[in-house]
C-alpha positions as CSV (number, residue, x, y, z in Angstrom):
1,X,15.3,1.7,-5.2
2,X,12.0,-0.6,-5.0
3,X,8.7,0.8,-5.5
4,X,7.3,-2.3,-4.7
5,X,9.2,-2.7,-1.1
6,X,7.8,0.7,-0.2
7,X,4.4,-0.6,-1.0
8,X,5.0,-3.4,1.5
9,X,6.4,-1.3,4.3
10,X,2.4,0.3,4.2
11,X,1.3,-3.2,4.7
12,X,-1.8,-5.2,5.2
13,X,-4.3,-4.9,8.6
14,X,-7.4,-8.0,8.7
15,X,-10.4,-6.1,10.3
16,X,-13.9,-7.4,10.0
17,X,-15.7,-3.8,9.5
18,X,-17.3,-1.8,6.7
19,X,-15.9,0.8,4.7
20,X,-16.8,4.1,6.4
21,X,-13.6,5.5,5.5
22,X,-12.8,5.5,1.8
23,X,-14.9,7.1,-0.9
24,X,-15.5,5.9,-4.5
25,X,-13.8,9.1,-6.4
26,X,-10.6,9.8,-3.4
27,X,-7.3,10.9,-4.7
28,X,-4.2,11.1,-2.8
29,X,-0.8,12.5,-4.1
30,X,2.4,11.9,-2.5
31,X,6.1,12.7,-2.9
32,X,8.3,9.8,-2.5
33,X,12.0,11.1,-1.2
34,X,15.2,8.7,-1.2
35,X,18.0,9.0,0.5
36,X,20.9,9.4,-1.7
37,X,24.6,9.9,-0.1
38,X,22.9,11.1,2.9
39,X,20.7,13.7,1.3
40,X,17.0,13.3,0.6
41,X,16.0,13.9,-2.9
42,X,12.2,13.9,-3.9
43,X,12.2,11.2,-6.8
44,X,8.6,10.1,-8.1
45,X,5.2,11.3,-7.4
46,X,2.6,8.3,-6.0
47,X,-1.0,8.7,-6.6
48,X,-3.2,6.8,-4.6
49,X,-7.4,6.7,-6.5
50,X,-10.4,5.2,-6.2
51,X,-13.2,4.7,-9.4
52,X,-16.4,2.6,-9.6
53,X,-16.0,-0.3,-11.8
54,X,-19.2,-2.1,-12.9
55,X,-19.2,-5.5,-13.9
56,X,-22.5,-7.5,-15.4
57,X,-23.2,-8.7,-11.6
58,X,-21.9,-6.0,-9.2
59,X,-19.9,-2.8,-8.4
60,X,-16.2,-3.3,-7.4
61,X,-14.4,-0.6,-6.4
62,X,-11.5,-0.1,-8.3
63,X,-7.9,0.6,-6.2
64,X,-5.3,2.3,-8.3
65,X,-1.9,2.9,-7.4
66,X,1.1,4.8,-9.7
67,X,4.5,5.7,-8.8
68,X,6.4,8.0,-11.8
69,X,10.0,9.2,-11.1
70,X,10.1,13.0,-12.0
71,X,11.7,13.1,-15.1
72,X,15.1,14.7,-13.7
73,X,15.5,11.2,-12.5
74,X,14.7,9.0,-15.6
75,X,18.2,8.6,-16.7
76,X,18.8,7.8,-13.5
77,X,16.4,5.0,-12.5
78,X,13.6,5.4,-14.4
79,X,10.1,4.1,-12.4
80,X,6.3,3.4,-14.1
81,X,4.4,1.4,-12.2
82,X,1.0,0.3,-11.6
83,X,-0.7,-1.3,-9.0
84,X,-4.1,-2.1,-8.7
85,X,-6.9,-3.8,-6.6
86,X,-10.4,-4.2,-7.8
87,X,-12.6,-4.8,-4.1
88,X,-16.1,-5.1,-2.9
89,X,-17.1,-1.5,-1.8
90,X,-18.4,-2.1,1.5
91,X,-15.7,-5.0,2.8
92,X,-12.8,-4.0,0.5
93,X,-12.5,-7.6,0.0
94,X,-10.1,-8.5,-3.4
95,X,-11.5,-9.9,-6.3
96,X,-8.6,-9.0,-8.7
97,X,-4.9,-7.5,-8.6
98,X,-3.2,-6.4,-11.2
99,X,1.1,-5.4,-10.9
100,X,2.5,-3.8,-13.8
101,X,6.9,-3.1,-13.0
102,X,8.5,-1.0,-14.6
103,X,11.7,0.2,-13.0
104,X,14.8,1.0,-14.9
105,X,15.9,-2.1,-16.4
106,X,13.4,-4.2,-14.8
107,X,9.9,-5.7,-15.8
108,X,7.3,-7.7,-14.3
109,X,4.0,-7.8,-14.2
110,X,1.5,-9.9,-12.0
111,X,-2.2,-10.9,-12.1
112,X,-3.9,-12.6,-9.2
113,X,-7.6,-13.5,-9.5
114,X,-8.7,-15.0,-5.8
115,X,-10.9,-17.4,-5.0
116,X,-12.6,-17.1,-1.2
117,X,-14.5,-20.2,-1.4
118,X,-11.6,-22.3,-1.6
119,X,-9.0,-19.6,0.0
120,X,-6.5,-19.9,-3.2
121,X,-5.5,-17.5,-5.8
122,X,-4.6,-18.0,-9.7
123,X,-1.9,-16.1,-10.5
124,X,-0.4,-15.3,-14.4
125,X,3.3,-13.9,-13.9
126,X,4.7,-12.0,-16.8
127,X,8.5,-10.9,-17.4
128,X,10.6,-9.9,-20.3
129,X,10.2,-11.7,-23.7
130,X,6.7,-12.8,-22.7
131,X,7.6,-15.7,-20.3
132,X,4.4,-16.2,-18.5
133,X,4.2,-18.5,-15.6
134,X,0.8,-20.1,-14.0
135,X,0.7,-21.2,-10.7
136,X,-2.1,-21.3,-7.8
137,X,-1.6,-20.7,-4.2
138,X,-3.3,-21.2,-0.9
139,X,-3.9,-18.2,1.3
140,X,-5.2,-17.7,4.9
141,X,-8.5,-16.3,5.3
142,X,-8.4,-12.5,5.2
143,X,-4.8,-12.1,3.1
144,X,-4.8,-9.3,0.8
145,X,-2.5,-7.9,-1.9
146,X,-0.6,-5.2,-0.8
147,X,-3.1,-2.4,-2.2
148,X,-6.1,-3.5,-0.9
149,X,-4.6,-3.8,2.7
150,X,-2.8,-0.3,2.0
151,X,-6.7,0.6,2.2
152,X,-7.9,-2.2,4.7
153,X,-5.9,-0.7,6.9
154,X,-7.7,2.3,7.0
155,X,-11.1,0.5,8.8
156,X,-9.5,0.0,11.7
157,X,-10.9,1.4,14.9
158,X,-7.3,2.5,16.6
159,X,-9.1,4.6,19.7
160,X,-9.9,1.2,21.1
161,X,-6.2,0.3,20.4
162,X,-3.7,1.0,24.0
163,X,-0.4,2.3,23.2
164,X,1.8,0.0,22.8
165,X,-0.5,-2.7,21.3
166,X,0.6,-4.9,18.5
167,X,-1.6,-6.8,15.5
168,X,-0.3,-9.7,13.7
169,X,-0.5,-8.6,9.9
170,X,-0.7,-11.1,6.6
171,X,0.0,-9.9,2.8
172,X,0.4,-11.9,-0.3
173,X,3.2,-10.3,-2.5
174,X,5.1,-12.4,-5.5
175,X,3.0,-15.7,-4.5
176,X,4.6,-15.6,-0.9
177,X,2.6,-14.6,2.3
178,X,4.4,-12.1,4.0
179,X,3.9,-11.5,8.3
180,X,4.3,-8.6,9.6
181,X,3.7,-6.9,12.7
182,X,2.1,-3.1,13.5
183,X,2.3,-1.0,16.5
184,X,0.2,1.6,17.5
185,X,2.2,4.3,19.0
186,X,-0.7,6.4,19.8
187,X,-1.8,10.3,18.8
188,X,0.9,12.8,17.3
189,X,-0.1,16.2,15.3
190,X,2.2,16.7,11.9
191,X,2.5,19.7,9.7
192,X,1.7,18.8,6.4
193,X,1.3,20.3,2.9
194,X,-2.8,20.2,3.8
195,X,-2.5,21.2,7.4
196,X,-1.6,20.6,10.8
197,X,-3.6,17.0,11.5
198,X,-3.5,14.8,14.7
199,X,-2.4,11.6,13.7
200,X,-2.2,8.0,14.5
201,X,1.4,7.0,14.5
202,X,2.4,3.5,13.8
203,X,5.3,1.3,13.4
204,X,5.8,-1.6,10.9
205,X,7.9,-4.2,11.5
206,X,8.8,-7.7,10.1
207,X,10.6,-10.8,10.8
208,X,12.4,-10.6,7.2
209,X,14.9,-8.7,5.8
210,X,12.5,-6.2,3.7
211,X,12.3,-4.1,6.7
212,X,14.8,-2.9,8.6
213,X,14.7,-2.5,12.4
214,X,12.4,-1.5,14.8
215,X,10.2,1.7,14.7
216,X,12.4,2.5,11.7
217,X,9.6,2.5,9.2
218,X,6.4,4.5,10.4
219,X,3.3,6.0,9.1
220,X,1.0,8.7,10.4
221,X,-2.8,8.4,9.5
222,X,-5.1,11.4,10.2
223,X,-7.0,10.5,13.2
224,X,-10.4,11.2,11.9
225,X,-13.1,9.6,9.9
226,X,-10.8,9.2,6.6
227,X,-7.7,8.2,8.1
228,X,-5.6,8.8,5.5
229,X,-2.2,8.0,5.0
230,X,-0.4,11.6,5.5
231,X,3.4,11.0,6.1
232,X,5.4,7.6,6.2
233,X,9.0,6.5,7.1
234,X,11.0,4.0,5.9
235,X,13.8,1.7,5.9
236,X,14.8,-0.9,3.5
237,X,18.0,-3.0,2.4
238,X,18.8,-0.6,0.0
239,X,18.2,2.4,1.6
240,X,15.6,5.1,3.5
241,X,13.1,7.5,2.8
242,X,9.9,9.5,3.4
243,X,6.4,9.7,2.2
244,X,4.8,13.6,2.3
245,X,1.1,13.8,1.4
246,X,0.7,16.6,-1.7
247,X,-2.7,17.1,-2.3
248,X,-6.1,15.0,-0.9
249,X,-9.8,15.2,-3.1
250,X,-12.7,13.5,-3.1
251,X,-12.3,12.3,0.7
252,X,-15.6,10.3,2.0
253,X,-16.4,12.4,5.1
């Protein structure tokens, strides 16, 4: 299984607001499950955080992601990875992403350092035995990287969204911009390990082959100021699984 296609599942959402939602100390812990043989197996622990970052002309906001298998699984399929976003506080909008895979046999990582004036990004691709690879790409105005959408997503005002209403969504992911599509599916209360909350439901779908049918990979966001992520669905080529929220701290409102 691919970290990294779970990511995308939780895709990106262009809004135009400020950032009521996330706070600049919020941690989020989740239990990842795979389906295995047809049972589901709790694999790796993913940690969503936010931190301050000062830098000698502003204050980014710093978005960290880590998935770690449990370490039942490491002979298995061994997982360390690292995402991360580095935004403008208010806007969220990306100055610097960092990728760091590390998934059994597998390594990659990926730096992309964007430029908004000229709606390109520099990216530095590193794999095994040091091959690094430069290349710069063009983007649309408003694509993300798939952590800072994961968050982006999160300023979005869904009570004015009707059920049923779709949004056209952009991400960058290895140098390629992905489109994808969400659905709002409207209000649903979930149990969860911090409570019964009323939710936003929605589906992701895509035209490629990373996800896999429709309403087949959803995700329920508390419907309240913080909107975090609480429980996700999903389906990929190589499989399904769930998202369960763990533990939530340091939430803005």
């Amino acid at each position: 299984m691919r970290i990294s296609l779970i990511l995308i599942v939780l895709a990106n959402m262009i809004v135009h607001a400020q950032n009521s939602a996330i706070g600049i100390s919020e941690k989020l812990t989740y239990t990842a499950s795979y389906n295995m043989s047809g049972i589901l197996n709790d694999i790796a622990e993913v940690t969503l955080e936010t931190s301050p970052v000062k830098t000698s002309k502003a204050t980014l906001m710093r978005l960290k992601c880590t998935a770690v298998t449990f370490s039942k699984w490491d002979n298995f399929f061994k997982i360390r990875d690292l995402y991360e976003s580095y935004v403008n506080p208010q806007t969220l909008t990306p100055y610097l992403y960092n990728r760091d895979i590390n998934e059994g046999t597998y390594y990659k990582a990926m730096k992309y350092t964007y430029s908004h004036k000229t709606n390109t990004v520099k990216t530095v691709q590193t794999k095994k035995n040091n091959n690094i690879e430069n290349k710069t790409v063009s983007i649309g105005k408003g694509t993300r990287d798939i952590v800072s959408t994961l968050y982006t997503m999160r300023l979005f005002d869904y009570d004015t969204m009707n059920k049923g209403e779709r949004k056209t969504l952009t991400l960058i992911f290895d140098r390629k911009e992905i489109k994808a599509q969400i659905t709002y599916l409207g209000k649903e209360e979930i149990s969860t390990a911090i409570g019964k909350k009323e939710c936003y439901k929605l589906a992701i779908g895509s035209s490629t082959e990373i996800l896999k049918g429709n309403n087949n990979n959803l995700l329920w966001l508390t419907a309240d100021k913080n909107k975090i992520i609480v429980y996700g669905k999903f389906k990929i080529p190589v499989g399904n699984g769930e998202l369960k929220i763990k533990s939530a701290s340091g939430l803005k409102q």
